[in-house]
Backbone bond lengths (Angstrom), bond angles and torsions (degrees), N, CA, C in turn:
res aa  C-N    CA-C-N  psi(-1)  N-CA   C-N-CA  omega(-1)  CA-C   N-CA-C  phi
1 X - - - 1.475 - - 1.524 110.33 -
2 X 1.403 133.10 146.05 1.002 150.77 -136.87 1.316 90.64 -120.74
3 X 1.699 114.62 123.25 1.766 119.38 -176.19 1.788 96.49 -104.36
4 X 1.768 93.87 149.81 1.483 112.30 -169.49 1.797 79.99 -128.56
5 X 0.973 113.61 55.06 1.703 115.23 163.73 1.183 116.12 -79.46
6 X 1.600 122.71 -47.61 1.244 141.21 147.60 1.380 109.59 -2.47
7 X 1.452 127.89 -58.64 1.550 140.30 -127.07 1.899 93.70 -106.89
8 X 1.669 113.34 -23.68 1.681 103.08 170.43 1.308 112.65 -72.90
9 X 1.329 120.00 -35.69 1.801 99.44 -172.90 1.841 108.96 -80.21
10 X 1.025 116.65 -33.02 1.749 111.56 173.45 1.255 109.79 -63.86
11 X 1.716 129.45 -55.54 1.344 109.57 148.08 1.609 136.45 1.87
12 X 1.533 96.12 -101.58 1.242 106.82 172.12 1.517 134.47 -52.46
13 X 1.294 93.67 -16.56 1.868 104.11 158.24 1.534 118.37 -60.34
14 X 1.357 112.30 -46.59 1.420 140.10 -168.26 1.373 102.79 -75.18
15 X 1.332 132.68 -47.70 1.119 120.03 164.45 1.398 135.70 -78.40
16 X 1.475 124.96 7.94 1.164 125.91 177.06 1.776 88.70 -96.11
17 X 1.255 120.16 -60.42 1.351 114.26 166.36 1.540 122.49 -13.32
18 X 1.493 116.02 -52.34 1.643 122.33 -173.11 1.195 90.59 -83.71
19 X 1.401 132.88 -55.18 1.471 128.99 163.87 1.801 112.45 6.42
20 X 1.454 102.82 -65.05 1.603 103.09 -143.10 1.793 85.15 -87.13
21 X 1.212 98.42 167.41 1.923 113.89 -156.75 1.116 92.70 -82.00
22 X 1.383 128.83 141.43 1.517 136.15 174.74 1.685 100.20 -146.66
23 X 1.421 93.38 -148.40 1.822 98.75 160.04 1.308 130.82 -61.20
24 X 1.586 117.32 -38.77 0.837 134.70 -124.13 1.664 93.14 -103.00
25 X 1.671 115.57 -33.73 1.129 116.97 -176.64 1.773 105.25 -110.69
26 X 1.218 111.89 10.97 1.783 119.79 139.86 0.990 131.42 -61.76
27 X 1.395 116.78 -48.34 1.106 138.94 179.01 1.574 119.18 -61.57
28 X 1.578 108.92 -44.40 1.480 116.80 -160.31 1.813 87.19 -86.81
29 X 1.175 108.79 -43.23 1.416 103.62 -173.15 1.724 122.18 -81.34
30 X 1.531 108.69 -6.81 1.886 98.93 154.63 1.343 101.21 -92.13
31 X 1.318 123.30 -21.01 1.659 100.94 178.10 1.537 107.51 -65.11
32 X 1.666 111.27 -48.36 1.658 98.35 -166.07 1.566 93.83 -67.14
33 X 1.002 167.22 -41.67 1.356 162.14 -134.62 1.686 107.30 -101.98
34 X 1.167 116.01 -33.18 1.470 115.53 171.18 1.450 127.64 -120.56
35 X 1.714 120.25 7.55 1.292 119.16 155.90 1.433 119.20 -134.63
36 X 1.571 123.57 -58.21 1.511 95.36 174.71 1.798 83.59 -173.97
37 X 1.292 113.69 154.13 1.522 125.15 167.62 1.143 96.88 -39.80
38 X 1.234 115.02 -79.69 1.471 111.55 -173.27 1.654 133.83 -24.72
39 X 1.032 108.60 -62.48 1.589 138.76 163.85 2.082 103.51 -33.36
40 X 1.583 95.54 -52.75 1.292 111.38 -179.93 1.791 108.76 -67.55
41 X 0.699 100.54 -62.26 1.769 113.11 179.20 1.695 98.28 -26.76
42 X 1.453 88.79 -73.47 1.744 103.46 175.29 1.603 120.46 -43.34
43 X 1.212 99.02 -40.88 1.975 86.99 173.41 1.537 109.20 -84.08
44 X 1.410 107.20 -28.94 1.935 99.72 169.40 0.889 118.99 -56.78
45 X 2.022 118.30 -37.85 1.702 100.30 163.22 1.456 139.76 -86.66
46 X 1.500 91.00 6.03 1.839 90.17 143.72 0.984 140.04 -70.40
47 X 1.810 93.84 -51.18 1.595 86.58 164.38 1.318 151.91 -16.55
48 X 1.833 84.24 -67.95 1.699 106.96 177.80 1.523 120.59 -77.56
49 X 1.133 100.04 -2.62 1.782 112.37 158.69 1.437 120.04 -89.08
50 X 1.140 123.78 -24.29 1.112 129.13 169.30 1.686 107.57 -83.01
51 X 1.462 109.97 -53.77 1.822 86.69 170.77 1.866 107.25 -54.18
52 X 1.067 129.56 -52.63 0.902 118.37 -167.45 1.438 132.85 -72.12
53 X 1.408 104.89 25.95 1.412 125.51 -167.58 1.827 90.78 -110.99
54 X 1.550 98.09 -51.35 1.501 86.52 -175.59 1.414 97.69 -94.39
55 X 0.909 154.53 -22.68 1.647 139.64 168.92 1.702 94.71 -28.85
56 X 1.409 117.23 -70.37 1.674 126.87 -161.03 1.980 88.00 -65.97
57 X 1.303 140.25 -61.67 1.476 120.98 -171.23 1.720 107.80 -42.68
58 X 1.319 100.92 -45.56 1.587 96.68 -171.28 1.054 131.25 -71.69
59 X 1.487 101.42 -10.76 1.748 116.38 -175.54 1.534 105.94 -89.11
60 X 1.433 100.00 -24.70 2.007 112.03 173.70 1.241 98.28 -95.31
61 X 1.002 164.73 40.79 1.711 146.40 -179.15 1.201 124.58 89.14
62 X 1.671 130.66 -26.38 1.386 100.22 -168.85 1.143 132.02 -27.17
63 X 1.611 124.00 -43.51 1.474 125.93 -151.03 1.564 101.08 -84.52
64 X 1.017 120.50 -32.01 1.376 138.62 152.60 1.305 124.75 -15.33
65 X 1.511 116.65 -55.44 1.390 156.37 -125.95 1.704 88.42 -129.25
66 X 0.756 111.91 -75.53 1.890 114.13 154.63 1.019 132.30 -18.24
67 X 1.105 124.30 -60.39 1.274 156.55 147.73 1.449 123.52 -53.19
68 X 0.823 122.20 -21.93 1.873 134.52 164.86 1.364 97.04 -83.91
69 X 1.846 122.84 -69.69 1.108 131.08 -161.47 1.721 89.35 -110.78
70 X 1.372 109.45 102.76 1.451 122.54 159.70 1.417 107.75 -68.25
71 X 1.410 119.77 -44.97 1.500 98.22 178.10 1.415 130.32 -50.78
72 X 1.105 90.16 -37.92 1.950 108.15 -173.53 1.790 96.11 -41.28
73 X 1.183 99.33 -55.26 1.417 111.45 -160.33 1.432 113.00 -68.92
74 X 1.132 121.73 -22.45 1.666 129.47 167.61 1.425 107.75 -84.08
75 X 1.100 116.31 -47.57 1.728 101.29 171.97 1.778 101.91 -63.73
76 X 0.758 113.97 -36.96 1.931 108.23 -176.80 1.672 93.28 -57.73
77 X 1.268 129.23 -62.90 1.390 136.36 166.67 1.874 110.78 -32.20
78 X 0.866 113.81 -52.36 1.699 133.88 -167.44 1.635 92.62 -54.37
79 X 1.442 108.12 -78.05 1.110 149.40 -152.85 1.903 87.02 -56.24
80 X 1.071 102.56 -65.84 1.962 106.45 -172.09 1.110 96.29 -81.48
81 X 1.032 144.25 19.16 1.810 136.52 148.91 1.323 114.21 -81.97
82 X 1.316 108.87 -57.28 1.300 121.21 170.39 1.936 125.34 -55.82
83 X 1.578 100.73 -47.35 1.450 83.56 167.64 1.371 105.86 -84.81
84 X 1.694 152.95 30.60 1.292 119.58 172.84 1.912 95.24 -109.35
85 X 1.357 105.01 -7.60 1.357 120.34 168.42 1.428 106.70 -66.90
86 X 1.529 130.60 -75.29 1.128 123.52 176.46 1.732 122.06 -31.73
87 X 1.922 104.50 -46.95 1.385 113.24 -179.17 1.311 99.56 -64.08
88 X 1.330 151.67 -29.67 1.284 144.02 177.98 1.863 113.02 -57.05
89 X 1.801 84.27 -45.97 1.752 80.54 178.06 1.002 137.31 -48.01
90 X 1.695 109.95 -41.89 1.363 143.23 -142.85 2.033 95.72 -87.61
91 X 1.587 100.33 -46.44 1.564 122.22 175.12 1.559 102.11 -50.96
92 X 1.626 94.29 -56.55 1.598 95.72 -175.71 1.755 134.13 -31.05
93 X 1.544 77.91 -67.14 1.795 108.29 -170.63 1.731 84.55 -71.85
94 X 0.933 159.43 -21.01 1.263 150.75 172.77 1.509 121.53 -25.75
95 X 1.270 94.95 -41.10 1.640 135.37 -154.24 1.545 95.02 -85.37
96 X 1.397 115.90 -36.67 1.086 101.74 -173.38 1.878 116.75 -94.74
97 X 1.392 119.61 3.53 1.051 129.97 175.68 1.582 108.96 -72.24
98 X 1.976 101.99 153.24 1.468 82.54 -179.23 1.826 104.72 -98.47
99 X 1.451 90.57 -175.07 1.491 92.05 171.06 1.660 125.30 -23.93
100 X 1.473 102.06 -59.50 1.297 108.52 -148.07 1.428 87.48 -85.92
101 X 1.181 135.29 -46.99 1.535 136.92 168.83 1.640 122.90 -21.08
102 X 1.842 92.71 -43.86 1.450 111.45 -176.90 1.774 125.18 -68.50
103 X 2.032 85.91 -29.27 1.557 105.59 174.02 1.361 116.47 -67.77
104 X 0.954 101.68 -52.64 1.759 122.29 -177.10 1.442 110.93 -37.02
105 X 1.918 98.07 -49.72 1.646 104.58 -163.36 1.775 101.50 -66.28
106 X 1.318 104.70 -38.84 1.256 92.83 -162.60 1.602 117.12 -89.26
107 X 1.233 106.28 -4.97 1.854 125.60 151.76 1.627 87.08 -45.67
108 X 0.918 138.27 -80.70 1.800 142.99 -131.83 1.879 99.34 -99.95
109 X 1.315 98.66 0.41 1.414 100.42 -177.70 1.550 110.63 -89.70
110 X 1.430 127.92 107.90 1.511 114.91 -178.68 1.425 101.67 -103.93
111 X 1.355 106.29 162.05 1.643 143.24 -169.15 1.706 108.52 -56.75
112 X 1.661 112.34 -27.41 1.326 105.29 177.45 1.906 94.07 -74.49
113 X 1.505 117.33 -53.48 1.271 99.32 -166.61 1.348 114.66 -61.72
114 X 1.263 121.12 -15.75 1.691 106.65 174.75 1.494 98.26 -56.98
115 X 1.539 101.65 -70.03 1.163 120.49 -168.65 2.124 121.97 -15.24
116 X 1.235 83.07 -49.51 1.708 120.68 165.23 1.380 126.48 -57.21
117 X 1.307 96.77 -42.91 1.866 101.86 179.19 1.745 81.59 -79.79
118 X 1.015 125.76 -67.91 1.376 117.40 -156.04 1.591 113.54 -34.30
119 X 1.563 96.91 -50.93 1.447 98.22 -177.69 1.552 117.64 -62.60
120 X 0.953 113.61 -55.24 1.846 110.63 -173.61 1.770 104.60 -63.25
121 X 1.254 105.99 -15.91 1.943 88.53 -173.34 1.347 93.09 -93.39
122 X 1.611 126.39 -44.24 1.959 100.96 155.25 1.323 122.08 -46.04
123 X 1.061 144.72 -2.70 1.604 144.71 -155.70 1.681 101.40 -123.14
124 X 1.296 91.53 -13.28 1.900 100.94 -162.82 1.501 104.49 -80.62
125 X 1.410 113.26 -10.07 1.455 102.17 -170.12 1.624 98.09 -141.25
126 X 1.678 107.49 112.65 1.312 103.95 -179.84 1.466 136.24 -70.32
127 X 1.291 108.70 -15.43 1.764 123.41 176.62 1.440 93.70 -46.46
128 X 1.425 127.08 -47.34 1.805 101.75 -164.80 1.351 112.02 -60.75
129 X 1.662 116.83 -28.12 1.839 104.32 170.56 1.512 111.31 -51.80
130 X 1.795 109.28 -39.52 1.486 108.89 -176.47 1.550 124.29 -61.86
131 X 1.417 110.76 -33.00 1.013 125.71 176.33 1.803 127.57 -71.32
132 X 0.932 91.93 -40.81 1.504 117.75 174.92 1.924 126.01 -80.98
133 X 1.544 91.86 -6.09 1.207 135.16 176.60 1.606 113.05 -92.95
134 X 0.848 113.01 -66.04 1.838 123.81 -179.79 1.511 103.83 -75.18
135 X 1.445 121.16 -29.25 1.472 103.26 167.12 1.694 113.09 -89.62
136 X 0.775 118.46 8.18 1.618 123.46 164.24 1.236 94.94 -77.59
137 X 1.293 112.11 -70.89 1.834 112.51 -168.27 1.471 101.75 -56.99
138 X 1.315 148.34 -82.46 0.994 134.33 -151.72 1.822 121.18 -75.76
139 X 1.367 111.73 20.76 1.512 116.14 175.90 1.145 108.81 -134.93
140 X 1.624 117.88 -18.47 1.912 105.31 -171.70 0.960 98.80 -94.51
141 X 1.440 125.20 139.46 1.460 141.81 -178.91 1.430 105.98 -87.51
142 X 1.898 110.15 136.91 0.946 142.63 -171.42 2.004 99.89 -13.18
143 X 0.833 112.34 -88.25 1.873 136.87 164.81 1.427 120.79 -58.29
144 X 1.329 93.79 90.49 1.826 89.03 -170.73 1.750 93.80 -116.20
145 X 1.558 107.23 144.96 1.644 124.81 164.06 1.556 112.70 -31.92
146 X 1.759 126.16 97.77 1.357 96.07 164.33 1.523 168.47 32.04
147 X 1.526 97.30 -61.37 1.267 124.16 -176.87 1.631 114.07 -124.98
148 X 1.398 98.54 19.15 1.643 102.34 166.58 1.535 118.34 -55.49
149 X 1.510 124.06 -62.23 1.742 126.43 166.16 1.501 111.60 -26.32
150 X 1.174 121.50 -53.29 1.483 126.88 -174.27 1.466 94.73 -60.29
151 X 1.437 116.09 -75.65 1.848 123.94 -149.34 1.994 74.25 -66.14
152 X 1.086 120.89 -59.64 1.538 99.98 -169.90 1.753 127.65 -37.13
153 X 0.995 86.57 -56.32 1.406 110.12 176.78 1.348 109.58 -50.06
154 X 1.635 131.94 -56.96 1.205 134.09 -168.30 1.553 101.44 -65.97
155 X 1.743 123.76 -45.44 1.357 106.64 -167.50 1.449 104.07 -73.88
156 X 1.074 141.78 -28.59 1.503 145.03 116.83 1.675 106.33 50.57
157 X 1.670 83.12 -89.51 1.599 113.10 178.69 1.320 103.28 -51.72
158 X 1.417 109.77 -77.55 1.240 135.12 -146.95 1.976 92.76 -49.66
159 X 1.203 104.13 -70.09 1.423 113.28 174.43 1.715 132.93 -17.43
160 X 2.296 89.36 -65.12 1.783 98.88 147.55 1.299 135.22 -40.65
161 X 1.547 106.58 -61.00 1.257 118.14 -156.56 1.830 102.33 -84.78
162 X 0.964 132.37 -22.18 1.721 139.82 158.77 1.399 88.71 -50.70
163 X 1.311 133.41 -81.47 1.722 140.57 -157.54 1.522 98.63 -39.51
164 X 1.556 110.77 -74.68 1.403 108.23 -168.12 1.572 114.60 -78.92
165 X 1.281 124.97 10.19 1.422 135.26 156.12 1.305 115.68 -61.62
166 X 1.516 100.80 -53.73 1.468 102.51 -170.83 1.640 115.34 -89.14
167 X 1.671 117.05 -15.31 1.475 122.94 159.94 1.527 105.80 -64.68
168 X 1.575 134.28 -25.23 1.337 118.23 173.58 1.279 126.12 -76.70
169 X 1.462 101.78 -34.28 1.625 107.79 169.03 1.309 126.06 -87.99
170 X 1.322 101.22 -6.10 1.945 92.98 148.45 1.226 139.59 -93.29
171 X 1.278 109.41 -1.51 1.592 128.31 -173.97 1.572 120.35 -128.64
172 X 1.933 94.76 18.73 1.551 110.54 -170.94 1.740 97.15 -112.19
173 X 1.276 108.78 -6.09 1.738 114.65 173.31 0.994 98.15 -54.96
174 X 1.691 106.09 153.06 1.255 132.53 168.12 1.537 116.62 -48.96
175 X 1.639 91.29 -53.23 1.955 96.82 178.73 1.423 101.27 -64.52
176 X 1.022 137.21 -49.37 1.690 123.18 174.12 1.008 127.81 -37.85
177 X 1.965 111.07 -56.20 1.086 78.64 167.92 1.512 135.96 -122.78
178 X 1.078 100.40 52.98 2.341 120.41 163.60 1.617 87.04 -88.24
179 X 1.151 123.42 -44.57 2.013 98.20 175.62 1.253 105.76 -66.40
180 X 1.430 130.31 -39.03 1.480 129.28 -169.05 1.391 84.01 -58.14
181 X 1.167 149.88 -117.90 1.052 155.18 110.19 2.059 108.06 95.80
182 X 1.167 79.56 -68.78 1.997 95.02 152.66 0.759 126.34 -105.46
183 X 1.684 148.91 26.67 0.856 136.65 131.65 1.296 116.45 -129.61
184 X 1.600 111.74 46.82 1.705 112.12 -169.80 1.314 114.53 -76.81
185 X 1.641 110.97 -35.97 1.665 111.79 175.90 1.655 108.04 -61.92
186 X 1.559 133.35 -49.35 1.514 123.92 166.08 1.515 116.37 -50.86
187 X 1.272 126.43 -46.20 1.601 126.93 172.28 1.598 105.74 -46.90
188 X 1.566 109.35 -70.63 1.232 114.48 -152.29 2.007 113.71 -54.47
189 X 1.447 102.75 -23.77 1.214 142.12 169.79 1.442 115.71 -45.89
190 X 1.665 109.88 -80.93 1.075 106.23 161.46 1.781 133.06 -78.09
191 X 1.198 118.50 10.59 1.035 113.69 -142.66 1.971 72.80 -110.66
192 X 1.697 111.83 -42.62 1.538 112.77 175.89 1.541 111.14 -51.00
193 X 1.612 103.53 -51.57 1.531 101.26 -179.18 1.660 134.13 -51.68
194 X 0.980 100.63 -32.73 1.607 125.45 160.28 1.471 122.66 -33.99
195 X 1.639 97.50 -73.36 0.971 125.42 -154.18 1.752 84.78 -81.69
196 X 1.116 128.00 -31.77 1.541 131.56 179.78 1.770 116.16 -44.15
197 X 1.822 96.08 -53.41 1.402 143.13 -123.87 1.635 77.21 -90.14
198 X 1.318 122.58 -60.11 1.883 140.52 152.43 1.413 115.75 -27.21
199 X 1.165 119.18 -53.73 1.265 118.62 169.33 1.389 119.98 -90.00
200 X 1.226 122.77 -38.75 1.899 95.96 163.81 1.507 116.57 -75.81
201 X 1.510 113.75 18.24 1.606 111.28 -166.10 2.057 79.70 -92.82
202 X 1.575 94.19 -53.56 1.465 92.80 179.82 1.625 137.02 -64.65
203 X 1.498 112.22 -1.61 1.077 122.12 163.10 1.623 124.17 -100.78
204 X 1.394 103.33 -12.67 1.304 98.36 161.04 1.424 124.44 -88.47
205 X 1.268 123.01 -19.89 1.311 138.19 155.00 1.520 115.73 -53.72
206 X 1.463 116.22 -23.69 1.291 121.83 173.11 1.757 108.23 -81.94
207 X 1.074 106.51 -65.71 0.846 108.82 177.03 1.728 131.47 -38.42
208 X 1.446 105.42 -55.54 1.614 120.02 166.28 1.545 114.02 -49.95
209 X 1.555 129.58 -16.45 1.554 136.58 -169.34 1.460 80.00 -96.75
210 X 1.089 155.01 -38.58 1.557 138.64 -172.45 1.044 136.37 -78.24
């Protein structure tokens, strides 16, 4: 039988990576704090569909493909600057809604569109193919099992979508969110600027490759 021992330490690389705060865990944590676990759950399994979207490109070539066609890869850059900018807006003006405004939205808000934001704001930023890319190369050994891309790929998910699972259900408490709650216009505030700060970081990075 064919050992996937290989596959715990890149793992666990990968998840300290999603670990550290980006978009991705902005996102999961004003949703759990200003609409509902539920709501949250649903963008974590975008998330982890979205890593696991590029786990499987990188395991076939994307970076490859990147790298042949540099342009490709700056419009992929272009493209997720711009929507994590828009998502900043959208975070922004949040802040300025009232309470009951805030209830309403997420009354009319269904689980595919969480589901949806989750996925495209993992999708919004192409470095995780890059990233997720260079730790393939520098940890998988020469001779790997067949079906390594797949089992890779799946703990992938599993890995993401555990992380921002468990950031929704800690920040989906009641006491979370009555502070969200009083201090949603300062959150929503900094939490837009951030998320802004990411996307013109990634468009100036675009820009400087040209």
């Amino acid at each position: 039988m064919q050992s996937y021992d290989f596959l715990l330490p890149m793992l666990g690389l990968l998840t300290l990576g999603a670990m550290v705060p980006g978009p991705s865990f902005l996102l999961v944590a004003q949703t759990a704090m200003s609409d509902s676990r539920r709501q949250a759950f649903f963008v974590a399994l975008g998330m982890g569909t979205g890593a696991l979207i590029f786990a499987l490109l990188a395991s076939f070539g994307l970076v490859a493909l990147f790298k042949t066609v540099p342009e490709l890869y700056l419009t992929f850059k272009l493209l997720g600057g711009l929507y994590l900018c828009v998502l900043a807006l959208r975070i922004w003006k949040q802040g300025d809604q009232s309470s009951v405004q805030s209830i309403m939205a997420v009354k009319t808000k269904s689980v595919y569109s969480s589901f949806f934001f989750g996925l495209t704001t993992q999708l919004s930023n192409p470095k995780t193919a890059m990233v997720f890319s260079s730790v393939f190369a520098a940890l998988l050994p020469v001779e790997v099992p067949s079906l390594t891309p797949i089992f890779l790929s799946l703990g992938v998910f599993m890995t993401n979508f555990g992380w921002y699972a468990t950031v929704a259900l800690l920040l989906s408490t009641t006491r979370a969110q009555h502070l969200y709650l009083k201090a949603r216009k300062g959150f929503c505030r900094v939490a837009g600027t951030l998320m802004g700060l990411l996307g013109a970081r990634l468009l100036m990075s675009t820009s400087a490759n040209q």
